[in-house]
C-alpha positions in Angstrom: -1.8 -101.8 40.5 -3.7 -98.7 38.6 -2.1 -95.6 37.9 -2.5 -93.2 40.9 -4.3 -90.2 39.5 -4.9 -87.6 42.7 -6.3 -84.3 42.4 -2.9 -82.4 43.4 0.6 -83.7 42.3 1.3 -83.9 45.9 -1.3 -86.1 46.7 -0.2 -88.1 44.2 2.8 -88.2 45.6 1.3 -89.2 49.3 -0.6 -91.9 47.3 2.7 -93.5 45.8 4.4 -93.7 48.7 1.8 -95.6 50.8 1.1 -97.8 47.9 4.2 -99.0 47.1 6.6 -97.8 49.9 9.1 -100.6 48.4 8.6 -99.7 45.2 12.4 -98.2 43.8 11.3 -95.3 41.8 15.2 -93.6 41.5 18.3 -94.6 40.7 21.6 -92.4 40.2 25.2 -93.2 39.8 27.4 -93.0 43.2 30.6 -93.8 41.6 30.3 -97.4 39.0 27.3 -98.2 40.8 24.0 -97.3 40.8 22.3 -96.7 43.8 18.6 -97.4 43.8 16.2 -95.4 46.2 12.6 -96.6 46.7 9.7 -94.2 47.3 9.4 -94.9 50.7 13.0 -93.9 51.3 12.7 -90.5 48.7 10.0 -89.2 51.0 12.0 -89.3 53.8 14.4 -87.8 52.2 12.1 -85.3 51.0 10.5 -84.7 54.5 13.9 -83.6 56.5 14.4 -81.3 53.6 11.2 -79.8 53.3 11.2 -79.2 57.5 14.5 -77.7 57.2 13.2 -75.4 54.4 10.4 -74.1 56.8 12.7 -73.7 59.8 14.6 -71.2 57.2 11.6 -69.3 56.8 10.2 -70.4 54.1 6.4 -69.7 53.7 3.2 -71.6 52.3 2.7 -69.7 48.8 6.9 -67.9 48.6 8.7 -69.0 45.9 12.3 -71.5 46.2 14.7 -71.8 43.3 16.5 -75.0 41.8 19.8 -74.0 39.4 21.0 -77.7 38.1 21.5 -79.9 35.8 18.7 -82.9 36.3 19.9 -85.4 38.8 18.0 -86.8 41.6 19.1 -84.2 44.2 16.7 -81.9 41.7 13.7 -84.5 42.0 14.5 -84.4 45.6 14.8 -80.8 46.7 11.5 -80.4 44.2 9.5 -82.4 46.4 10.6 -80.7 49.8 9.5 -77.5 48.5 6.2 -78.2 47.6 6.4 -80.1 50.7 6.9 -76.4 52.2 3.6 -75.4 50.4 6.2 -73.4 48.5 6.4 -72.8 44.4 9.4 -74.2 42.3 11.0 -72.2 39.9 13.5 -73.5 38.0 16.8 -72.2 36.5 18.7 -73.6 34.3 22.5 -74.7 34.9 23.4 -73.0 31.5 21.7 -69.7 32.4 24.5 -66.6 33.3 24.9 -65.1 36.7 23.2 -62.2 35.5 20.4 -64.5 34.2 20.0 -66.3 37.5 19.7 -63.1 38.8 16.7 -62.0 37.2 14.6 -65.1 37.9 15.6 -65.0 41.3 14.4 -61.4 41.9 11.4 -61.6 39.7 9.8 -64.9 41.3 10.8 -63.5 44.5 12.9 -66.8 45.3 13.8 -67.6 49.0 16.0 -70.2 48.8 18.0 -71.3 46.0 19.4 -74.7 45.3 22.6 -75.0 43.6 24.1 -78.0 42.2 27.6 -77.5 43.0 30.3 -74.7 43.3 30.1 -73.6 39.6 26.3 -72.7 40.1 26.9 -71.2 43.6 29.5 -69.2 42.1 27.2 -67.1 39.8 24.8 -66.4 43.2 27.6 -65.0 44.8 28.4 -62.4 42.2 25.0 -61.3 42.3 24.7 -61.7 46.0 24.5 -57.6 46.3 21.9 -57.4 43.6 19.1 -60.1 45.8 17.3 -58.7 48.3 14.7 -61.3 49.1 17.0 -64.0 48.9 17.6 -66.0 52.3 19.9 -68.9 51.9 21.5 -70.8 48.8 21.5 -74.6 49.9 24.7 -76.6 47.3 23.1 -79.9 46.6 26.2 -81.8 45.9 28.9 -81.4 48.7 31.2 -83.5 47.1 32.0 -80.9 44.1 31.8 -78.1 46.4 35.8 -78.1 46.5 37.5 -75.5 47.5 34.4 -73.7 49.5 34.2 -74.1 53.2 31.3 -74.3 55.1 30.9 -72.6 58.1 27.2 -73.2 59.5 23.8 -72.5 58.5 24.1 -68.4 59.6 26.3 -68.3 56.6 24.6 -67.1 53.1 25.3 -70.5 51.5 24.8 -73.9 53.0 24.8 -77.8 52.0 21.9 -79.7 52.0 23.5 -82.1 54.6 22.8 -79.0 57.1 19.8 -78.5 55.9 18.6 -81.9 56.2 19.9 -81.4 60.0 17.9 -78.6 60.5 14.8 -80.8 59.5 15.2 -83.4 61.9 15.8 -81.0 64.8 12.4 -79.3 63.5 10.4 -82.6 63.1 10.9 -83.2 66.2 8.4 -80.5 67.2 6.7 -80.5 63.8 6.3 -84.3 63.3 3.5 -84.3 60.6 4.2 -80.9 59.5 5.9 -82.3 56.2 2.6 -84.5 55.3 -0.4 -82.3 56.3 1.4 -79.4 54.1 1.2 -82.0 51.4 -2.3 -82.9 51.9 -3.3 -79.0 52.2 -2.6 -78.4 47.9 -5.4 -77.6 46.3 -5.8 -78.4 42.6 -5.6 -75.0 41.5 -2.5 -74.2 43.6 0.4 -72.7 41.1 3.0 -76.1 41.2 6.2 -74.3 39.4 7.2 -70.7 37.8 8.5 -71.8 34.6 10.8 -68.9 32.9 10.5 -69.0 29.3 14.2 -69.3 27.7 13.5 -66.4 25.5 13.8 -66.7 21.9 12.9 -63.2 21.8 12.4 -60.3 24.7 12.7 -60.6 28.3 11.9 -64.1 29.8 8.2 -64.4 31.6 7.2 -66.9 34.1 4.5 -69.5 33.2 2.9 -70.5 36.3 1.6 -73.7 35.4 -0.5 -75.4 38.3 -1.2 -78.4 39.9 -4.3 -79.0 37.5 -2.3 -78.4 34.9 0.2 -81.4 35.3 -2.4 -83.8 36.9 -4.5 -83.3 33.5 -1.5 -83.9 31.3 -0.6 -87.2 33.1 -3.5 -88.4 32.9 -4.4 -87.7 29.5 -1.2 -88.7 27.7 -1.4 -91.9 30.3 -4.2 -92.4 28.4 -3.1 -91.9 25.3 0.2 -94.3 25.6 -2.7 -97.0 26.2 -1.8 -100.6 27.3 2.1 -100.3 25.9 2.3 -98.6 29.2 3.6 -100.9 31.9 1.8 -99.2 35.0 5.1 -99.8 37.7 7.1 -101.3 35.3 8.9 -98.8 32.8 12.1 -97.5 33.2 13.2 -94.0 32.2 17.1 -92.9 31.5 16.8 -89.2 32.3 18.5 -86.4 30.9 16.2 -83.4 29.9 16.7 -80.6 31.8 13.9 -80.4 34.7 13.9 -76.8 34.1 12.5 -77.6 30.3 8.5 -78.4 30.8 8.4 -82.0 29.4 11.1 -82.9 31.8 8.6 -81.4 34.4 6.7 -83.9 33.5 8.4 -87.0 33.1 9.7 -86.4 36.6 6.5 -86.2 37.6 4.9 -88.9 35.8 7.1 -91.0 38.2 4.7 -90.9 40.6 1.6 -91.2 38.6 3.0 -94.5 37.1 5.9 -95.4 39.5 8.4 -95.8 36.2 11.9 -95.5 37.5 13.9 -92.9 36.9 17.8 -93.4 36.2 19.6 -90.3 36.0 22.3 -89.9 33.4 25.6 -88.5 34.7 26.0 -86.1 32.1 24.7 -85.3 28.6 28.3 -86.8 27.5 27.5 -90.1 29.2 24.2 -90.6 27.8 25.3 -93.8 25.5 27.1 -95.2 28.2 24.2 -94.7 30.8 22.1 -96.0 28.6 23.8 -99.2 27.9 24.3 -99.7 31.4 20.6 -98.5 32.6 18.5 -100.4 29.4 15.7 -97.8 29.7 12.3 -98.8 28.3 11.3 -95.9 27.3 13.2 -91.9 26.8 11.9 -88.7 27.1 13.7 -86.4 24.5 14.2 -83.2 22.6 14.7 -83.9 18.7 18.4 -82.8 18.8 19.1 -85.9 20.3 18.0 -88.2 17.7 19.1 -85.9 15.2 22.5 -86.6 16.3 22.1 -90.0 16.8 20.7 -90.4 13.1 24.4 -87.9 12.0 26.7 -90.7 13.7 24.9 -93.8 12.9 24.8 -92.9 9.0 28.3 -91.8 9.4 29.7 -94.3 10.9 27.9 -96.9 8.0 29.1 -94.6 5.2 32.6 -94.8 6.6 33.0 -98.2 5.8 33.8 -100.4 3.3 31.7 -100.4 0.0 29.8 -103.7 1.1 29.0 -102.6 4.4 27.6 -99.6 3.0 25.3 -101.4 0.4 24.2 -103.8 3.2 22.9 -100.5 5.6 21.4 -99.0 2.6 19.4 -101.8 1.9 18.3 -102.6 5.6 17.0 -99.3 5.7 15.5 -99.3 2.2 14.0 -102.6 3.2 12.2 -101.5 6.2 10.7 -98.5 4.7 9.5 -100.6 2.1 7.8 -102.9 4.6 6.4 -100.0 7.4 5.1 -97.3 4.8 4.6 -99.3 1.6 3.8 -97.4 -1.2 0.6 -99.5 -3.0 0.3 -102.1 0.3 -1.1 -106.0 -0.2 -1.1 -109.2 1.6 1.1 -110.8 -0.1 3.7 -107.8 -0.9 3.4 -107.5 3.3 4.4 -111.3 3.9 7.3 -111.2 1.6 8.2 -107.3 2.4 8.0 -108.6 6.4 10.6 -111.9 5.7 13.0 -109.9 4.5 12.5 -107.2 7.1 13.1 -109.7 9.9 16.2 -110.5 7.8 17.6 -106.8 7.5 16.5 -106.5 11.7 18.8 -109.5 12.5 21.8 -108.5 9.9 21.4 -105.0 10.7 18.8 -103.2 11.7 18.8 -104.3 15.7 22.4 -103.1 16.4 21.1 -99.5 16.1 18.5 -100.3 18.6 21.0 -102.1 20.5 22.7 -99.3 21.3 20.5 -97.5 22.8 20.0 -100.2 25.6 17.9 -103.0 23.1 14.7 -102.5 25.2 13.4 -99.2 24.5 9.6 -99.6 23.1 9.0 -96.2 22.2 10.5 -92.7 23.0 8.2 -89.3 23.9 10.0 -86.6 21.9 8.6 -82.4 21.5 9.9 -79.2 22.0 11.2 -78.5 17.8 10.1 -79.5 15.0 11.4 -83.2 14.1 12.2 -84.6 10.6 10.0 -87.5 9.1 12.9 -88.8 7.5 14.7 -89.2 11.0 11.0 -90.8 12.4 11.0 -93.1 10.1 14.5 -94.2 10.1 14.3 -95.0 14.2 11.3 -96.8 13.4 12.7 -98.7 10.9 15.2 -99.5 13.5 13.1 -100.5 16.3 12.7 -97.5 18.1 9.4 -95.5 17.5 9.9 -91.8 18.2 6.1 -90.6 19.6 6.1 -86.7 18.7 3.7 -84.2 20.5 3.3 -80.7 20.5 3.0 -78.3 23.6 4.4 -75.0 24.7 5.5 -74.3 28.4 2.2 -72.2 28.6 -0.3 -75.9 28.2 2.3 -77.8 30.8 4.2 -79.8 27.7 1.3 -82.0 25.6 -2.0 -80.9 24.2 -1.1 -83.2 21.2 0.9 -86.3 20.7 1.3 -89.3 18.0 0.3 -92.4 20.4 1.7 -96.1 19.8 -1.1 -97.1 17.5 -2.0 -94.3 15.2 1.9 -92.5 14.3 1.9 -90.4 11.5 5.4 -89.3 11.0 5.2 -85.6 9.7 2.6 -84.7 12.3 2.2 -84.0 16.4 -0.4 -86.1 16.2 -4.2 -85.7 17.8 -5.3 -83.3 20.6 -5.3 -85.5 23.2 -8.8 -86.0 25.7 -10.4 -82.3 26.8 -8.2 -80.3 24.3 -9.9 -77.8 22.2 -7.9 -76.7 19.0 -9.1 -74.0 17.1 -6.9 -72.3 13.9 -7.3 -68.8 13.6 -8.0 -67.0 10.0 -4.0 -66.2 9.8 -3.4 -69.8 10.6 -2.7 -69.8 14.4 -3.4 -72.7 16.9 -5.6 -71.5 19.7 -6.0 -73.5 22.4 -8.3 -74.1 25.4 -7.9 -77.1 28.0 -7.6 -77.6 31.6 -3.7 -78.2 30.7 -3.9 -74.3 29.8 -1.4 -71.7 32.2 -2.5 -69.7 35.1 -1.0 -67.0 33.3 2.5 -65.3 33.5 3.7 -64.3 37.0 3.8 -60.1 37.8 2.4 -59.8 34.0 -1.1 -59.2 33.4 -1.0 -57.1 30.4 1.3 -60.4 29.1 -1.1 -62.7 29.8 -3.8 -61.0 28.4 -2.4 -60.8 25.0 -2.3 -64.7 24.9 -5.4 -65.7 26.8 -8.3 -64.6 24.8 -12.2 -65.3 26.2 -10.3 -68.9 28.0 -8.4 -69.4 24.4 -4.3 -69.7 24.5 -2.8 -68.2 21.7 -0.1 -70.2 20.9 2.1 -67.9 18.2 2.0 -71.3 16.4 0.7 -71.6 13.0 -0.2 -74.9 11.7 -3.2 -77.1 10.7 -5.8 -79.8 11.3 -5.9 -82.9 8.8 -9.2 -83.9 8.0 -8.8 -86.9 10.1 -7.8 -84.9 12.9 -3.6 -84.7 13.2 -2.4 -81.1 14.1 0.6 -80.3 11.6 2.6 -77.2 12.7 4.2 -75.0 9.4 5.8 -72.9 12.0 5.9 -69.6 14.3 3.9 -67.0 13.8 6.8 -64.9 14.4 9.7 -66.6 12.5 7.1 -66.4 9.3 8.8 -64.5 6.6 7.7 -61.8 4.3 9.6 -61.3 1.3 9.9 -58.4 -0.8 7.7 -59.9 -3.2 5.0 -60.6 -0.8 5.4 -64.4 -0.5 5.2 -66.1 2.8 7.2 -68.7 3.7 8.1 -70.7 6.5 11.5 -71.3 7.2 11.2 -73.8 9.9 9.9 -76.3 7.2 13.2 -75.6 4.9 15.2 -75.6 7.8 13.7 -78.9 8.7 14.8 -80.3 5.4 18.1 -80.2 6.1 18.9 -82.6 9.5 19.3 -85.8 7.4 22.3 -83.8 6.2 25.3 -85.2 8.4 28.1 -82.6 7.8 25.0 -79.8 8.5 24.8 -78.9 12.3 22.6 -75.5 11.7 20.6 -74.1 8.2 19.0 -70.6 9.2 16.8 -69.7 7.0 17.0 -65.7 5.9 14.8 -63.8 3.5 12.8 -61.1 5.6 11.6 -58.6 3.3 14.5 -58.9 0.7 14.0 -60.4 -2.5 15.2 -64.3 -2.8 16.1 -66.3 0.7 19.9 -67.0 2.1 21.0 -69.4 4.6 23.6 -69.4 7.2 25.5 -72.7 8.0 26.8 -74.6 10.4 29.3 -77.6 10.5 28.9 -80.7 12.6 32.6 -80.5 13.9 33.1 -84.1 14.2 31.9 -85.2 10.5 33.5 -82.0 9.2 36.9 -83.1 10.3 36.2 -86.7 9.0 35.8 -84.8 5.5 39.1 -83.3 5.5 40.7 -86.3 6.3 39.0 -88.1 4.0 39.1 -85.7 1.3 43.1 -84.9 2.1 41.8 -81.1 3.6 45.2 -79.5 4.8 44.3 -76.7 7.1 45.7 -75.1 10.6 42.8 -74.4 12.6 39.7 -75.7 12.2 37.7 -72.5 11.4 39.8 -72.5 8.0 37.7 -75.6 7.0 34.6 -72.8 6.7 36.4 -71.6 3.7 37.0 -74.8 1.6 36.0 -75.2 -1.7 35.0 -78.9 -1.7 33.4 -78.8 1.9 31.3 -75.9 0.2 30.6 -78.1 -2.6 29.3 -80.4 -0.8 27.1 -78.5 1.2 25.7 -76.8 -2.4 24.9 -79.9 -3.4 23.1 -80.9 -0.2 21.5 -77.2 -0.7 20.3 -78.6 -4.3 18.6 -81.3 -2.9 16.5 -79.1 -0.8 15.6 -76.5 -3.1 14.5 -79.7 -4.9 11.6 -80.1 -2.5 10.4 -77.0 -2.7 8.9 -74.4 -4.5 11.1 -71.6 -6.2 10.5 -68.6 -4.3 11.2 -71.2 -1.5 14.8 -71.9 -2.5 17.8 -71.0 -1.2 19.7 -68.7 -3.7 23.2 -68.4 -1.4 24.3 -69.4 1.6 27.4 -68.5 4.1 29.3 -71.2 6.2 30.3 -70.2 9.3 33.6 -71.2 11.2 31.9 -72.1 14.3 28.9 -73.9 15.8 26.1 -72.7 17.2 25.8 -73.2 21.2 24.0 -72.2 24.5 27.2 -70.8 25.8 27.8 -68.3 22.6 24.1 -67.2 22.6 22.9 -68.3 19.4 20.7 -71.5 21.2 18.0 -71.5 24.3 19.0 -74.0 27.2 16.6 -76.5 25.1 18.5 -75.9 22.2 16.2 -74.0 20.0 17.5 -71.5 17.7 16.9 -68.0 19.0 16.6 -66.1 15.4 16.6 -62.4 16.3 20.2 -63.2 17.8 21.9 -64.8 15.2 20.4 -62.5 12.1 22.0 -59.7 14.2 25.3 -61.3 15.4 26.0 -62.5 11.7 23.9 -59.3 9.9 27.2 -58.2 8.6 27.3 -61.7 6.7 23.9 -62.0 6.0 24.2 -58.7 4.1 27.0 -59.6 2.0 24.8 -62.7 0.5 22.7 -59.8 -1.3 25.5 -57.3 -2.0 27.4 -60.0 -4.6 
């Protein structure tokens, strides 16, 4: 059957589910199994949730929370609130007690749904501190532990209970769940998505219904006939509360692909294996790290395997992006291709499952190196640019047409305009509402109907967007030069023992760069290069891991111009993480924090 494009996202949904009631459009782990849940079933699911959040109180246009990692509980409890006629506004399981706390009293949240007793935890420290919070409803019962549940008068409740409180409600609201479905109109605010806050005080994007439907549709469109319309199947990891997971759980019902959650982001290899997805939604990081351990794990071996990996590699490139290309450097090129793909080249994509066509990957920048590499191994990694504030994609490389290095071309309806200092502007029906309980916010990036994205980037004559970097992160140098460090920084991911290169040069004289080790290839250096330390953190001081990483330096500064290079450079002892501060839930580096966490370091690069 056709895609089911509805005005609303809930209509949509209403659509799915009477088209294909039988259709299994979920699938989690219960256990080693995976249970599979059709659509038919999910809305029912859906609907004694939904009723129960209305019996709480719960009002058409209020605001209800979701604090988890993605799993289907999220997908489900999503559903039941705009089932409600209610807004979604996700948090994100990494975000502090005192984080939660903010979102929840600046959306105004009613109810908030917790994964499990670590999440409900930071809700009951800040219990004092939410006045128009109702009830906190823990999704998963089973890792509640220790916490005793007493009834639904209590401040906290499972979702079992609630789910009892919907049937005793539908009982006198029987079509309550569907005609609050049917009653969404188009320009309806869907979700209140809280920026993670590279910089300042997190807003809330209140993207709408229009907004997602638009985006479906168009980047439907744009993955063509490679799409399998009820056919695809998704392993799912990214965080619901990031804005291209948003829409990959929506795009469920749009194109009834199945989505398998993955149990953690530990188990993602395993689940994959297991699940053989089609397709993956993903952030850059995760191929990054993917691309670390597979040219690792070749270089570790012996001196034949090593040649053999190299020249699979080499071989593919030479056959994909040839150089001077002709017929019959293409035939003979493509033999010894198929030769490198069945010697080498399809364990790689055998890992990840052997079936995956193509994988939709934004939110950073992402390395043409790395692009090329999956591709040469099977996988083609389909990069798109968007910002929370144009619901995910206003640009995106589509099966057909890659070019590795770009985002690709605006897709249908997208207006790109670059301002005179180089900014993307944007206008589109995929553009925000605006930022919730901030008007003089939303007017400094909605200009006469045009988003200012804080991007700056460029059009190729043929029409790909290239992004240089943000507006924001540009830096001035002493000597007047701008440069963008995002485009050096990006230079150094093919580097395996790198984890982090920040970029530092803001108004001094020459540029610096901090460093951070990938802890699992560091500690294969000092084994391999007979390292004694104690503690790991010591191996931040070595004098051959810091030749190493000079030379990798070298080869960067080789790409560039000279005011561009990177004079000195710190390592430091520890990585970079979500938990320490230094990264956004979507692992994006948040500058402004680490140049003032490590300033101390940063200043003694220009004091020797």
């Amino acid at each position: 059957m056709p895609r089911i494009i509805e005005n609303t996202v809930t209509g949509t949904f209403l659509k799915r589910v009477q088209e294909t009631p039988d259709l299994v459009g979920f699938q989690h782990k219960t256990g080693k199994n995976w249970a599979q849940v059709t659509f038919k079933q999910f809305h029912d699911q859906c609907k004694l949730v939904s009723l129960g959040l209305s019996e709480l109180g719960v009002k058409p246009g209020e605001t209800a929370a979701i604090m988890s990692n993605t799993c289907f509980e999220w997908a489900l409890c999503d559903m039941a609130i705009l089932g409600a006629s209610a807004i979604t506004v996700p948090i994100y399981a990494s975000n502090s007690a005192g984080e939660a706390a903010f979102i929840l009293n600046h959306s105004e949240a009613r109810v908030v749904f917790v994964e499990d007793e670590k999440q409900l935890e930071k809700i009951i420290e800040k219990r004092g501190t939410l006045p128009k919070l109702l009830k906190v409803v823990v999704m998963k019962t089973a890792s509640a532990g220790s916490i005793s549940y007493q009834g639904t008068n209590d401040f906290f409740i499972t979702i079992d209970i609630l789910k009892s409180i919907g049937l005793a409600r539908s009982e006198k609201d029987p079509d309550g769940f569907r005609q609050r479905l049917i009653s969404a109109r188009k320009d309806d605010v869907l979700t209140i998505c809280y920026t993670s806050g590279t910089t300042g005080v997190p807003k809330g994007a209140m993207v709408t219904h229009d907004n997602m439907m638009s985006v479906l549709e168009d980047a439907g469109a744009a993955l063509g006939p490679s799409l399998v319309i009820d056919g695809e199947i998704m392993l799912t990891f990214l965080p619901f509360s990031h804005i291209l997971g948003k829409v990959e759980e929506m795009g469920t019902y749009a194109y009834g692909w199945r989505e398998c959650y993955a149990q953690n982001l530990g188990s993602i290899m395993m689940d994959i294996a297991e699940v053989r997805p089609t397709m993956l939604f993903a952030v850059p990081r995760i191929f990054e790290k993917a691309y670390t351990r597979i040219n690792a794990l070749a270089n570790s071996g012996p001196p034949l395997k090593r040649k053999l990996f190299a020249w699979a590699v080499k071989t593919g490139k030479s056959h994909l992006f040839p150089v001077r290309p002709g017929i019959i450097q293409k035939l003979f090129s493509g033999v010894l291709y198929a030769l490198a793909r069945n010697i080498v080249l399809d364990k790689i994509k055998n890992k990840f499952g052997g079936n995956v066509k193509y994988a939709i990957c934004g939110g950073a920048p992402f390395a043409r190196e790395i692009g090329e590499f999956f591709r040469v191994a099977g996988i083609l990694v389909l990069e798109g640019y968007g910002l929370t504030e144009t619901c995910a994609p206003v640009s995106f490389n589509g099966p057909d047409s890659v070019r590795f290095g770009s985002v690709g071309k605006p897709l249908a309806d997208v207006r790109i305009r670059i301002a005179e200092d180089g900014e993307i502007c944007i206008k589109s029906r995929k553009v925000f509402k605006g930022y919730f309980k901030m008007p003089a916010e939303t007017a400094d990036v909605l200009v006469d109907g045009w988003l200012q994205t804080g991007d700056i980037g460029h059009l190729s004559k043929d029409g790909y967007l290239h992004i240089t970097d943000r507006k924001k992160d540009i830096i001035i140098t002493s000597g007047g030069k701008n440069i963008a460090p995002q485009k050096i920084e990006n230079l150094a991911k093919p580097f395996t023992l790198i984890n982090h290169l920040v970029v530092h040069g803001d108004k001094r004289h020459f540029l610096t760069a901090l460093v951070t080790l990938d802890k699992e290839e560091t500690l294969k250096f000092a084994k391999l290069n007979q390292i004694a330390f104690n503690e790991y953190q010591e191996l931040a001081n070595s004098v051959k891991l810091r030749e190493s990483i000079q030379k990798a330096v070298d080869q960067i500064n080789a790409q560039l111009a000279t005011f561009e290079s990177i004079k000195k450079f710190t390592i430091l002892p520890n990585e970079f993480s979500v938990e320490t501060g230094e990264l956004t839930p979507s692992l994006k580096i948040k500058r402004n924090v680490v140049t003032k966490k490590f300033q101390t370091e940063l200043d003694g690069l220009y004091n020797t």
